[in-house]
N, C-alpha and C positions, 0 to 999 in steps of 0.2 A: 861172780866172785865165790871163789869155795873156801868153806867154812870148817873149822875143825870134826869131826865123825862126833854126834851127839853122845854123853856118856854123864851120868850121874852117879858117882860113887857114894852120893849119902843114901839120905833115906828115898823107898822107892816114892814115897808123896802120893801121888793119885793113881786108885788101881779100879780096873772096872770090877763088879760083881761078877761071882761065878754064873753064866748063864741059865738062866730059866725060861720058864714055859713065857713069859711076860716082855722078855728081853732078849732081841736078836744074837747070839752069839758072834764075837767078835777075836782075832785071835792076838795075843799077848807079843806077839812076836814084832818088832820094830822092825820095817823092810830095809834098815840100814845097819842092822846087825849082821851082815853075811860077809864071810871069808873071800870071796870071790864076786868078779863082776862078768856074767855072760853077756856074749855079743846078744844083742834081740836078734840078727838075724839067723846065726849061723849056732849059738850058745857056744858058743869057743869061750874056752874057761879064763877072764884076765885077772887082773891084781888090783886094776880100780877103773873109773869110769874114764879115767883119760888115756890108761892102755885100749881102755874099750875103743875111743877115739883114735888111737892111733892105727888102730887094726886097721879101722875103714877107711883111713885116708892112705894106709901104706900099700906096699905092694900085693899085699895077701888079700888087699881087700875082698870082701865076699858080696860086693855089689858088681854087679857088670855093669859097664858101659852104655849098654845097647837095649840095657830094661829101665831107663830114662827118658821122657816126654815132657816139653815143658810147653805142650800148647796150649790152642782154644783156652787163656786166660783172660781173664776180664782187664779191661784197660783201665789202669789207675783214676782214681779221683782227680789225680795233680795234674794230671795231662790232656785232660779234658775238658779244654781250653778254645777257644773261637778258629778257626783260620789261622788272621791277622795276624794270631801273637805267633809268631813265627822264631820268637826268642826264645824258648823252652827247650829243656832238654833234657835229658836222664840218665843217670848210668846204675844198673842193675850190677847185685850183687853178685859175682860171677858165678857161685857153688850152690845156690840157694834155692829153695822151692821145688824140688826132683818130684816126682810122681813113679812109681815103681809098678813091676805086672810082676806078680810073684807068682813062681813055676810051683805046682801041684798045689795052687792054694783056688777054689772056688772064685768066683766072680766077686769083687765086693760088692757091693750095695749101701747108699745113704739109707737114711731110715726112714724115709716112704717105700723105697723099693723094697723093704723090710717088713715092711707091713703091708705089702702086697702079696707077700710069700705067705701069711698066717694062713695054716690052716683051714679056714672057714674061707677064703677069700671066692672058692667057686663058688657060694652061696652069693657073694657079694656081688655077682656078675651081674646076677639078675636082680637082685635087693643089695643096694650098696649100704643101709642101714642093720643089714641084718649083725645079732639075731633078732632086733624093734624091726616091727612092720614097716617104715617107714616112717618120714622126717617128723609127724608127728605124733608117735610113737615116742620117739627120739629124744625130740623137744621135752617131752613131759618128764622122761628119764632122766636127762640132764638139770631139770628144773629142781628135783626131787633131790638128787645128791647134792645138786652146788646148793642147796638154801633150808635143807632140812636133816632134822637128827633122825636116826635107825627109828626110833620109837615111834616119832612125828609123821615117819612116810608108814609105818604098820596103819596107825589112826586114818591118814587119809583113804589108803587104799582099800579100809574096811568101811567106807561111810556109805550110806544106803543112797548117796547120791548115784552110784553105779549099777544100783537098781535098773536105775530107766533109761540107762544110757552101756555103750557096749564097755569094757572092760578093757583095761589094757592087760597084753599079753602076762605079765607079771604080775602075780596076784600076793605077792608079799614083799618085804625088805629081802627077803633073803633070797629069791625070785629074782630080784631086780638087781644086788649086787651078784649074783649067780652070770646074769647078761652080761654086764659089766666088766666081768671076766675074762667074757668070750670076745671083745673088744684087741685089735692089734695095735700096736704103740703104747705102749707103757710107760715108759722114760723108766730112768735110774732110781730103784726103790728106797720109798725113805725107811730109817729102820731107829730103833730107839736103842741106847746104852745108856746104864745105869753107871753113875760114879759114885767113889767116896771116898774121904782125904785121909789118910790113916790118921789118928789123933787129934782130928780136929770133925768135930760133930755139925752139924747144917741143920737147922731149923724144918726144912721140908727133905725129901729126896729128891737128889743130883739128875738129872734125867736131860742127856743130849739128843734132841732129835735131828737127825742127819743125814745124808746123802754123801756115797762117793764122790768129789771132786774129782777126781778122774773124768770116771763116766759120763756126767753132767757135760766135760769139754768134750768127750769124742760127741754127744750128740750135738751140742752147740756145732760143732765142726764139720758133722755129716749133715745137717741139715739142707736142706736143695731150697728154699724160701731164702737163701743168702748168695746162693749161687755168685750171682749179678755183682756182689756189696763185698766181697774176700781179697785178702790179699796175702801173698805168700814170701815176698821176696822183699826185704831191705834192698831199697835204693835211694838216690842222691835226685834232687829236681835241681835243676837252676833255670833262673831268666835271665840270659845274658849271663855276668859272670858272677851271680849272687846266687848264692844257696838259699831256699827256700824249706822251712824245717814246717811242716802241716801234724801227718800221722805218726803214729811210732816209730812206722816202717821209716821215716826219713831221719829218725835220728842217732843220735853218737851210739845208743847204748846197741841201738838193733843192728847194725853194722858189726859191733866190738861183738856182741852174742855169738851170730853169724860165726865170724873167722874162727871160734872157737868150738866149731862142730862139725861132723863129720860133712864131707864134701854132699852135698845133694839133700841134709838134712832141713827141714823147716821150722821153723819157729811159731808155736803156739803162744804166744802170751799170755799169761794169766794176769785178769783185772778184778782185784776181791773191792768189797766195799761193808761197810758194816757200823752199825751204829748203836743203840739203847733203846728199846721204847715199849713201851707200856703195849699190851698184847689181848690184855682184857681189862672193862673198863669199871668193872663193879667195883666196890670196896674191897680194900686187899689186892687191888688189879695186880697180873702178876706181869713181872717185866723181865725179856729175853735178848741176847743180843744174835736178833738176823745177820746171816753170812750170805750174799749174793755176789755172784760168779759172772760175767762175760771173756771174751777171746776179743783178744787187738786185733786178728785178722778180720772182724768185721766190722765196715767203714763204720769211721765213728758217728756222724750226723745219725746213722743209723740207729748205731747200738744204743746211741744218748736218746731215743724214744722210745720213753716206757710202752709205747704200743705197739714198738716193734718184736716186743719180748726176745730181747735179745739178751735179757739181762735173767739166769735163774736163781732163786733159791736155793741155798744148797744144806742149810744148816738154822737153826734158834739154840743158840745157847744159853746154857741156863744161866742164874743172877741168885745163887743163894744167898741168903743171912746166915755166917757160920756162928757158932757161940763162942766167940774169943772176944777179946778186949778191942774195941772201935780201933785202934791204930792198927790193927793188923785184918781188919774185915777188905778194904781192900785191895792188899798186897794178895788175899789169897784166891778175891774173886779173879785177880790179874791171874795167877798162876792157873787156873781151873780156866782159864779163857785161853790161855797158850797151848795148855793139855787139849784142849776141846780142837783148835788149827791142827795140832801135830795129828788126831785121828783122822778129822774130814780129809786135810791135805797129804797126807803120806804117801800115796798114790802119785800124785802129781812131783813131789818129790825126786819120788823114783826115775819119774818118766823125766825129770828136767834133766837129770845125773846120767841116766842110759839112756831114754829117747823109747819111744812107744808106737807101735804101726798106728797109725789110723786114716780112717775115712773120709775125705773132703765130700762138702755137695754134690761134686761130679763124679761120683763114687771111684776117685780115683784113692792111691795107696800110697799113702805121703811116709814118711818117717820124722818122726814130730818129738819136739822138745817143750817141755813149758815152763821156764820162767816167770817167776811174779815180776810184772815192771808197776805195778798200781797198785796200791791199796787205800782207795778213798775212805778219808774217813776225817772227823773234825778235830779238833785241836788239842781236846782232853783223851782222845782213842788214840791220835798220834804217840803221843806221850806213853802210853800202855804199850801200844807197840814196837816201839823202839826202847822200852826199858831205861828210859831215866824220869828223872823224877821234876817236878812240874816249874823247878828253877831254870831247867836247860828248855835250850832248842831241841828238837823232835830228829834235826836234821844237817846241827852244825854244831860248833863246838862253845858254842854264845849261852854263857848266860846271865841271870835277872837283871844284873848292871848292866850288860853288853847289851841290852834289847834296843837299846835307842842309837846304836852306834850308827855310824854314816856309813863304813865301810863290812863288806859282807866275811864273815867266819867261815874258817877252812869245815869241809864237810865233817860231820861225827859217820863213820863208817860202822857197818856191823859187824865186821869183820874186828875193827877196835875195842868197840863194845863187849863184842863176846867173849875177848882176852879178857880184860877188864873185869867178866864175871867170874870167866876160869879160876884166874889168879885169887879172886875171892872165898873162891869157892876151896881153893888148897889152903886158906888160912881158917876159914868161917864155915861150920855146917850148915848148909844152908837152910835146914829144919831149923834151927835154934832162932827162931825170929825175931826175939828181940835182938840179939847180938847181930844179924846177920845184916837186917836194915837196920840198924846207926852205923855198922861198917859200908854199905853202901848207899848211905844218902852222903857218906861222905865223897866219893866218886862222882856224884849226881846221878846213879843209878835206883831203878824203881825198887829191887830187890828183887824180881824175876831173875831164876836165873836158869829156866831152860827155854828160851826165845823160842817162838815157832819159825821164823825164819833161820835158824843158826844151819842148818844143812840144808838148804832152800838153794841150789846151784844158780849161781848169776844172778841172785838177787842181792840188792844191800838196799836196807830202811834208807840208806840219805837218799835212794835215789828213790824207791818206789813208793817212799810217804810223798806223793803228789803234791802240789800245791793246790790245794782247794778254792776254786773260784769264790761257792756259795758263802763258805764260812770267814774265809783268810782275807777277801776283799768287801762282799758286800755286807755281811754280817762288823765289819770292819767301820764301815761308813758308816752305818747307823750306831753303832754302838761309843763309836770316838768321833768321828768328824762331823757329823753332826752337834753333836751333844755342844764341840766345841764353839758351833756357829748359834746353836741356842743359848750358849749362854751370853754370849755378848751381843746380841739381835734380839732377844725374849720376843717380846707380841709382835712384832714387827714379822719379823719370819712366817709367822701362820698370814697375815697379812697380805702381803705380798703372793706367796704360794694361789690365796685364793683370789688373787686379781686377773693372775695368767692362767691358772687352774691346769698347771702338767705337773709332771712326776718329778718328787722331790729332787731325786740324784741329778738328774740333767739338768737342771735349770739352777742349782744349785751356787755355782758361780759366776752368773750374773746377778743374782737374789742381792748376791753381800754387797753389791755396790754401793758406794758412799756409808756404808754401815760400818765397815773394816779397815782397819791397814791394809796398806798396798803390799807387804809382806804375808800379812793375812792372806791375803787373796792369792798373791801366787801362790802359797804355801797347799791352800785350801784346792786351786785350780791344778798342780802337779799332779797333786794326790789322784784327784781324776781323770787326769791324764793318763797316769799309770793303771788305774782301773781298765779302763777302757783299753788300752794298748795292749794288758794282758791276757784281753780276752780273745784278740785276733785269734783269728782259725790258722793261720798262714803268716808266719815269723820269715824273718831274712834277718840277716846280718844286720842290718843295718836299722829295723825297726826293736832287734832288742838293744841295739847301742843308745834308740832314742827311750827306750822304756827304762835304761838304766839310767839313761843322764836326769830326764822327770824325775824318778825318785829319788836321786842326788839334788836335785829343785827342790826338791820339800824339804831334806833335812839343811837344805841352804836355808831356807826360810821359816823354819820351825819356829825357833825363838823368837819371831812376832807372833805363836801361839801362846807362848808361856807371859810372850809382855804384856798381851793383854788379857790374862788369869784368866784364860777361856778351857783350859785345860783344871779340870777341881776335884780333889778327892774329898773324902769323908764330912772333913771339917774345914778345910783352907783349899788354896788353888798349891797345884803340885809343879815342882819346876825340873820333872825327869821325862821321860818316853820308854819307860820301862816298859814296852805292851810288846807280848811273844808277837803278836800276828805283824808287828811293824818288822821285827826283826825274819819273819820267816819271808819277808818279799826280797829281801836280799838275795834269794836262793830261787826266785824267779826265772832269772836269764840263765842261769846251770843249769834249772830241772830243764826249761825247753830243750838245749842243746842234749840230755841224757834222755828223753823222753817223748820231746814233742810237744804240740801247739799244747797250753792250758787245760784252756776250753772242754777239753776232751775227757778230763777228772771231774769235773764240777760233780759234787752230791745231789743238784737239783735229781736226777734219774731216784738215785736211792733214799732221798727222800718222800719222793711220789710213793715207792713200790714200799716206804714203810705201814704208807697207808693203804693201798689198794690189796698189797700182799699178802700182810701179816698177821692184819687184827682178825682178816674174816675167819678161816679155819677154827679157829680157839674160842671163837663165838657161837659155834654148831653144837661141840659136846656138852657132854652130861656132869663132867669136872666128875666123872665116878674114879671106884680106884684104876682103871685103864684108860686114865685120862691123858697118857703120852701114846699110844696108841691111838686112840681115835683120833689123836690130829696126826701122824703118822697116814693111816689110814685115807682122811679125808687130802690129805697133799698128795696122794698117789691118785684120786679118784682125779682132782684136779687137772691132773696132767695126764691123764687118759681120756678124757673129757677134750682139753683143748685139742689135741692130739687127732682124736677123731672126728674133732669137727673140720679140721682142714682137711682130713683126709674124704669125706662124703663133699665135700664142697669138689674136691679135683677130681673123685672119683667120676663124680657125675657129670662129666665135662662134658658138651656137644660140642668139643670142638674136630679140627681136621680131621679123620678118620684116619688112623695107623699112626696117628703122632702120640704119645704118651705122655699124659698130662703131669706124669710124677717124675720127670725129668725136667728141671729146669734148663733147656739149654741155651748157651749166651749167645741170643739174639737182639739183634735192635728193634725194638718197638717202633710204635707209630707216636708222634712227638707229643699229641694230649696223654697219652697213657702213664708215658715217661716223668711229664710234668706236672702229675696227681698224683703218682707212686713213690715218686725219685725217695722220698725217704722212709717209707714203710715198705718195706719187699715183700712182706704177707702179702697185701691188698696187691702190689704189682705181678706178683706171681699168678696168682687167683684171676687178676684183670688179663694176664694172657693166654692160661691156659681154659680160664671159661670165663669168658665176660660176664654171660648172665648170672655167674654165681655172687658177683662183686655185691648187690643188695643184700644179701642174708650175714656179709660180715663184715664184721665191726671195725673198725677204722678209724685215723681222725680225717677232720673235715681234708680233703685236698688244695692244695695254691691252685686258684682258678687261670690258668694260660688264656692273658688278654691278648697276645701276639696271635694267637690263630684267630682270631675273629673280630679284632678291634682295629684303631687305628695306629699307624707305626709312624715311627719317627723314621729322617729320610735314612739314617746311617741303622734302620731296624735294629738296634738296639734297646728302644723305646716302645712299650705299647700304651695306649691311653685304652678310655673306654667309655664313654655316657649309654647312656640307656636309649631303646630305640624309638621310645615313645617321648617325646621332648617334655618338660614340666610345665612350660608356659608355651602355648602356640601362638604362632600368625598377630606378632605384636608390630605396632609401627612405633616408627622412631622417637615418637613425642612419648608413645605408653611405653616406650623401654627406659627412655632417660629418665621420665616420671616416677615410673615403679622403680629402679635402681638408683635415683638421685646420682646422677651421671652427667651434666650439664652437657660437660664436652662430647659427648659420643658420638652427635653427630658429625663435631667436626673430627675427632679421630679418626670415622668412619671414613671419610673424605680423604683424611691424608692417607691414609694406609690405601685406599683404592688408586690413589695419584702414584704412590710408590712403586706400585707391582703394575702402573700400567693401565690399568683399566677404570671404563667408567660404572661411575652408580644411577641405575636404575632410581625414575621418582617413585616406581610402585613398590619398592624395595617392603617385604618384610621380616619379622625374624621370630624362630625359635629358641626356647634360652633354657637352659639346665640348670638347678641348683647345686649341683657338683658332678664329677667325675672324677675319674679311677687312674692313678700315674701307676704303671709296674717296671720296675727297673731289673738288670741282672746283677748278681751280684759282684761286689768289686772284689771281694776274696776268691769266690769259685765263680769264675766267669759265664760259665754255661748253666750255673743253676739258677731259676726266675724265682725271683723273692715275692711273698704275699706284696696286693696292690695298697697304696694308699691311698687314701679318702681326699681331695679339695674343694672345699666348700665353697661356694658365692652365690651367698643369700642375701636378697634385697634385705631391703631396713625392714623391721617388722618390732611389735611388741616388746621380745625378747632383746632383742637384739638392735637397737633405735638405729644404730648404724651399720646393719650388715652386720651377716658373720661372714667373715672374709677372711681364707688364709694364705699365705706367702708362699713363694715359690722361685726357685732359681732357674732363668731363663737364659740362653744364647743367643748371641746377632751377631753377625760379621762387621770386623771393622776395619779401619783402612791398613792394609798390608794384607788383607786375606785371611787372619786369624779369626779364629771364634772369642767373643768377651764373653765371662758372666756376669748376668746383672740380678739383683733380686728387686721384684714384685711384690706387688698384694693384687690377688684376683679379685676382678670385680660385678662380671659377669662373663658367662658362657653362652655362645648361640652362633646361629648358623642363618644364613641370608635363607631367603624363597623367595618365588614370585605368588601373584594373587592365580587362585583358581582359574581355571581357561585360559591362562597367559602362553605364550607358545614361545615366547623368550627363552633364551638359554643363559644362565648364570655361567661368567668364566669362571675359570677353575678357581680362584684367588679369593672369590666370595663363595662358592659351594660348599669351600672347606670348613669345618668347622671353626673357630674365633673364640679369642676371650677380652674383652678389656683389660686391662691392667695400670697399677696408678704404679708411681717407681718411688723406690728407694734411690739413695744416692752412698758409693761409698764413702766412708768420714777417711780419708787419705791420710798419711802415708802407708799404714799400715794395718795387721790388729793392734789392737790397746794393747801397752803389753802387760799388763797384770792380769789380766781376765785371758789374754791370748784370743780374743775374740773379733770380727769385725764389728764396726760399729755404721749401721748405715743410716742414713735421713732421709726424711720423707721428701719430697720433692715437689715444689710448686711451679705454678704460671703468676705469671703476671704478664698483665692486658696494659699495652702503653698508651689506649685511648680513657684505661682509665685505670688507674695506678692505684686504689683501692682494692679493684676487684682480686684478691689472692681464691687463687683454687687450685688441688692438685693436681699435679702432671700427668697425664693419662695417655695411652695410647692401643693399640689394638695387634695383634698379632695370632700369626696362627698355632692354636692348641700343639704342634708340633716343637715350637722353641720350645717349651717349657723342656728342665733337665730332672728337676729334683723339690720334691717338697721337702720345704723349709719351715724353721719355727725361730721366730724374733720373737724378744723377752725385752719390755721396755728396759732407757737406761733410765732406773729410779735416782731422783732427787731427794734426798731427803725422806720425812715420813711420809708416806701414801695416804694418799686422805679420803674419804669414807664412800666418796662420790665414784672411785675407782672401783669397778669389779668385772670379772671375769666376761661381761658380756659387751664392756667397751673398751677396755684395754687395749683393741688391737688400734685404734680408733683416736683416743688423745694424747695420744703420744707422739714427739718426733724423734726422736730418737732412739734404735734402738739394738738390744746386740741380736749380733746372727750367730744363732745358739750350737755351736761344732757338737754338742753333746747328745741332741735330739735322739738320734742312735749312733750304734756302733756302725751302720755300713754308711749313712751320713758323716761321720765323724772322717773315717777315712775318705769318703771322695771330696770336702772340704780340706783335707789337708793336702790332697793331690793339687787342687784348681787352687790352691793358694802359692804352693810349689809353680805351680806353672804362671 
């Protein structure tokens, strides 16, 4: 969406300092003041950015044809799909994603092959560390900048411990940043600008440390460590006749961007995020707002792992105390935070408006646009950044009485907004700030009124203030829905919690049973409904139809929150729903269709890298007076540092001979590689082009792939796993059923061998496990292996009088040929043998591995429908010789049925009484629910087999 041409006719407000020896010089000139718009390719002189666009699509265009290639692309997330599903399908954006060979321009290069070219690299032939002796040289160098100040590494390097030991080549600080220098790969330099508000005075000096936004995305973009993980082109998935909305790339806005660029151009996404936080931790700690930067083109599972560093730094802005009157401190820290976007970002601007050449991983030559479609951030930064004031929505036209409505508010556009200020701004100086804010809080505006987004091409706040998973939902439950079940549950809720001992949110609505209204409960079970449905990776039509009717559920059943004054403010119980974050889920099912699955905004990333990122730098200086400098300074070492250490990890490859380890090129791995890597491309790139460099860098732990070496399920979908060394050996039948208190096992034993056929050995004996490892794929990305779960079956012991024993959902066929699910409680694990010397051969039906298992039964007809849960029974025998004897139902199958670990949460009676605790809970109880909530990838194949 295009925005009026930025123009302030009052006062000019915030100007930087004349440059000095202390302060990068920066130049005065806004790149959106110019008379004319040149083509980037040809500079053919037009009148704005969409004559620009029309050159390239029209007959004059000055791209050929035949200097277009759109191969060797990596094959989508969404497509990468098993065989079977044969119902998939795709339509690509027809114009989109070009790669270009431009005539008399040099070869491009990503930016390893960039730093292959340095200068010193023939030194590096022979010495890949040079100009450090070698990797321990190296290490010591790297040790010395990332954790000590200038001063600190002078002290070490002069201590007579070097006496008696040889010296490293660098015999001072300035020796050693001197090397440092001579290091290839740099990244985009940070650099410091001074500000200052004409008329209005600041407590300390204004000091932005920054980096071009620009630059940051060409190398995020050139990087070849992403190679694999990129995506260029807007397109459509469907399964059968259902659209499928996952990435960006699949949704409304990336399509609508698309048609409105020149034919062959691509789409860079810009994904900001940014937050508040304390930076140093002494007294006086001083506090900055971090700006961190990623590109949509790279997969998102990816980019959302801070270990992928996928995510950069690009800015800390400052947070003064000005000297004016408390109502106007933060209307002007807002303006001094929009001034601080318009420098970092003005670059990126440009390039969204005309389009910028740049570099893909495969050093090919794309012509790129960047649109902001994200700007994560929580609920009181929203607000800043869309410039109204803290009674509106962030994002629709709702406000402080509207927040509880049922039905969702037409969108608040920027494009409205910034008329809105215009029009203010011809009645009201916007200097005169008393006058200007009471004229715009009457609007519901913040008083901002040069937006950093207002000439932002194809961006508009309603859509790019994301819906926040971390803050908008789960910060959500604990702060309300919670609060609303402790007050009407008090002691009882910790109670209960530590009888079954999991995680508050999941189990949360079977807790309230018999505690609550049956309105309560749906009310309280919607809610989480909608949590969990919002967080799918993978939306369809028809999963936001159900995530919008759930929270249409809750406000049907609210007013059994207010009945029972579970809802309380100050001094009395309140009987509204005025809460912004209830009001901003209305605007859930739009952001997907304009944006894309959720999941993919969540804050969890930038909240990690608030901590790992920000505080360290600010922690090393001397706080002298070039104290914006030396953290300047130390974030450039930083990222010459990371830089080069992947670069001596590939340099030093043994691998093929003539293959070039700083080309990633898109190859299919071997399938352990794939499924230790699939979501960090550092480690995967590293693992192919030099395996043995994989130990020296840092990584997270890998998903262990149980399907290459374990046991599989028949339709190999399934991998199990026990250990090779069994926990109890060579036990006979008497010390099995003794040690596990199993009465019937041998006669289960019996029936199951009667079943399949075959008979039992009297020398029969058996190995038995205390758990094993279920791994399933996942039901959203069908080809990716999810971490294994844990099933216990521990005899009775101590701890535990009855076993620790947990559930599990198993399959049988039954008459017509279908598969049934049933759920279990495991009871033991083991495997038949014969006695030493024995020359028998065990048929297949007893070789395989076994478990006992006692059954559940399900309570018919349906789930309960307040809880929406099943509800299963424990299951007995009864002996007709002697009508006394009750025991549970038990039977024995092959470790292959099992489908899915499961978690049943007694159904509680009444108060819980003292005798109940977490280590017999699974135990006296018969009744119990089967918990849909356990996880998100659980949640969904329980509501498939309940469908079915």
């Amino acid at each position: 969406m295009a925005y009026p041409q930025p123009y302030d006719p009052y006062s000019p407000g915030f100007q930087r300092e004349e440059a000095d020896s202390e302060f990068a010089e920066f130049t005065e000139n806004s790149p959106f003041d110019i008379a004319v718009t040149p083509c980037p390719n040809c500079n053919k002189q037009c009148q704005s950015s969409e004559a620009v666009i029309e050159h390239l699509n029209g007959a004059d265009s000055c791209w050929p044809e035949n200097l277009t290639n759109r191969s060797m692309l990596p094959v989508l997330q969404a497509l990468q799909r098993p065989p079977e599903q044969t119902n998939l399908s795709a339509k690509y954006h027809p114009t989109s994603g070009y790669h270009y060979l431009l005539p008399d321009q040099p070869p491009p290069q990503n930016i390893f092959q960039e730093m292959q070219d340095h200068p010193l690299q023939q030194a590096r032939e022979t010495n890949t560390w040079y100009p450090f002796d070698g990797p321990g040289e190296w290490s010591l160098a790297k040790f010395l900048v990332g954790n000590l100040s200038q001063t600190q590494i002078d002290k070490f390097l002069k201590l007579d411990w070097f006496q008696m030991r040889e010296r490293p080549q660098f015999k001072s600080k300035d020796e050693l940043f001197f090397y440092m220098q001579q290091l290839p790969g740099h990244g985009p330099k940070w650099q410091c600008t001074k500000l200052r508000l004409k008329g209005y005075e600041s407590e300390q000096p204004i000091h932005l440390i920054w980096r071009d936004g620009l630059e940051v995305t060409k190398q995020l973009f050139a990087n070849p460590v992403y190679a694999k993980h990129m995506c260029y082109d807007p397109h459509h998935i469907y399964q059968g006749q259902e659209r499928q909305i996952g990435e960006f790339w699949t949704s409304d806005d990336a399509w609508k961007i698309q048609d409105q660029l020149p034919k062959g151009a691509t789409i860079v996404p810009i994904i900001a995020a940014s937050d508040k936080t304390p930076v140093t931790r002494h007294t006086g700690g001083l506090e900055m707002h971090p700006l961190f930067l990623t590109i949509g083109n790279i997969q998102a599972d990816v980019r959302m792992k801070s270990t992928s560093h996928a995510w950069r730094c690009i800015a800390f802005m400052p947070i003064p105390t000005f000297i004016v009157n408390s109502d106007f401190q933060s209307l002007l820290q807002a303006r001094l935070w929009h001034k601080c976007m318009d420098l970092i970002c003005s670059n990126l601007k440009v390039a969204a408006r005309v389009g910028e050449y740049m570099i893909d991983p495969s050093a090919r030559v794309r012509y790129c646009f960047t649109p902001l479609i994200s700007h994560i951030a929580d609920l009181p930064e929203q607000l800043m950044i869309a410039c109204v004031t803290k009674s509106s929505s962030p994002v629709t036209t709702a406000t402080h009485k509207e927040f509880g409505d049922e039905m969702p508010h037409p969108p608040w556009n920027g494009a409205d907004t910034y008329l809105l200020i215009r029009q203010l701004c011809n009645r009201v100086d916007p200097w005169d700030l008393i006058v200007f804010l009471r004229e715009a809080k009457k609007l519901h505006l913040s008083g901002v009124h040069l937006p950093y987004w207002r000439n932002w091409r194809h961006s508009n706040p309603a859509s790019f203030l994301t819906p926040e998973i971390l803050h908008a939902l789960h910060k959500f439950f604990f702060d309300h829905v919670l609060k609303w079940i402790k007050q009407i549950m008090g002691h009882e809720l910790d109670v209960r919690f530590k009888s079954h001992h999991k995680r508050t949110g999941r189990t949360i609505v079977p807790t309230l049973w018999g505690m609550a209204s049956p309105g309560f409960i749906r009310a309280v079970r919607a809610m989480i409904d909608f949590i969990y449905l919002a967080q799918n990776p993978l939306h369809t039509e028809s999963s936001i139809a159900s995530m919008t009717q759930v929270l249409q559920d809750f406000h049907d059943n609210k007013q059994a929150i207010l009945d029972a004054e579970a809802r309380q403010g100050k001094s009395s119980a309140k009987d509204d729903f005025f809460i912004p974050k209830l009001e901003l889920m209305q605007s859930f099912a739009r952001a997907i269709f304009h944006v894309g699955s959720l999941m993919q905004w969540t804050a969890d990333v930038s909240e990690r890298l608030l901590i790992t990122h920000c505080k360290h730098p600010f922690e090393r200086t001397s706080r002298q007076k070039d104290f914006v400098l030396q953290i300047a300074r130390i974030l450039d070492w930083e990222e010459t540092i990371r830089l080069f250490d992947l670069y001596t990890l590939l340099s030093s490859s043994s691998s093929t001979p003539g293959r070039d380890p700083l080309i990633n090129t898109v190859i299919m791995e071997d399938e352990e590689i794939v499924t230790s890597t699939e979501t960090d491309p550092t480690f995967a790139w590293v693992s192919n082009a030099n395996p043995a460099a994989q130990l020296r860098l840092q990584a997270p732990r890998p998903v262990r792939n149980h399907f290459l070496k374990g046991i599989l399920s028949d339709n190999a979908r399934i991998a199990f796993n026990v250990t090779v060394k069994a926990d109890r050996t060579r036990l006979d039948v008497s010390q099995l059923q003794s040690s596990y208190d199993l009465p019937d096992f041998s006669h289960a034993l019996q029936l199951y061998a009667t079943r399949n056929g075959c008979a039992l050995s009297g020398q029969l004996l058996f190995n038995t496990w205390l758990k094993f490892r279920i791994q399933l794929h996942s039901t959203f990305h069908t080809c990716r292996i999810m971490p294994s779960q844990q099933i216990n079956a521990e005899p009775p012991s101590s701890n535990f009088p009855r076993g620790n024993c947990d559930a599990v959902l198993f399959s049988q066929r039954v008459d017509g040929g279908n598969d049934a699910s049933y759920v279990a409680q495991v009871r033991a694990i083991f495997q038949s043998t014969l006695p030493r010397g024995s020359h028998a051969q065990l048929p297949e039906c007893l070789s395989q591995v076994l478990v006992y298992i006692q059954h559940f039964d399900f309570v018919v007809p349906g789930p309960e429908p307040n809880t929406g849960m099943w509800i299963v029974r424990r299951s007995y025998n009864r002996y007709r010789s002697q009508p006394e004897r009750v025991i549970r139902r038990g039977s024995i199958i092959p470790l292959t049925d099992i489908t899915h670990a499961v978690e049943i949460i007694p159904v509680y009676q009444g108060s819980l009484g003292k005798d109940v605790n977490s280590g017999n809970s699974m135990e006296v109880f018969d009744d119990y629910f089967l918990n849909n909530f356990a996880d998100k990838e659980l949640y969904h194949s329980l509501s498939v087999i309940s469908e079915n």
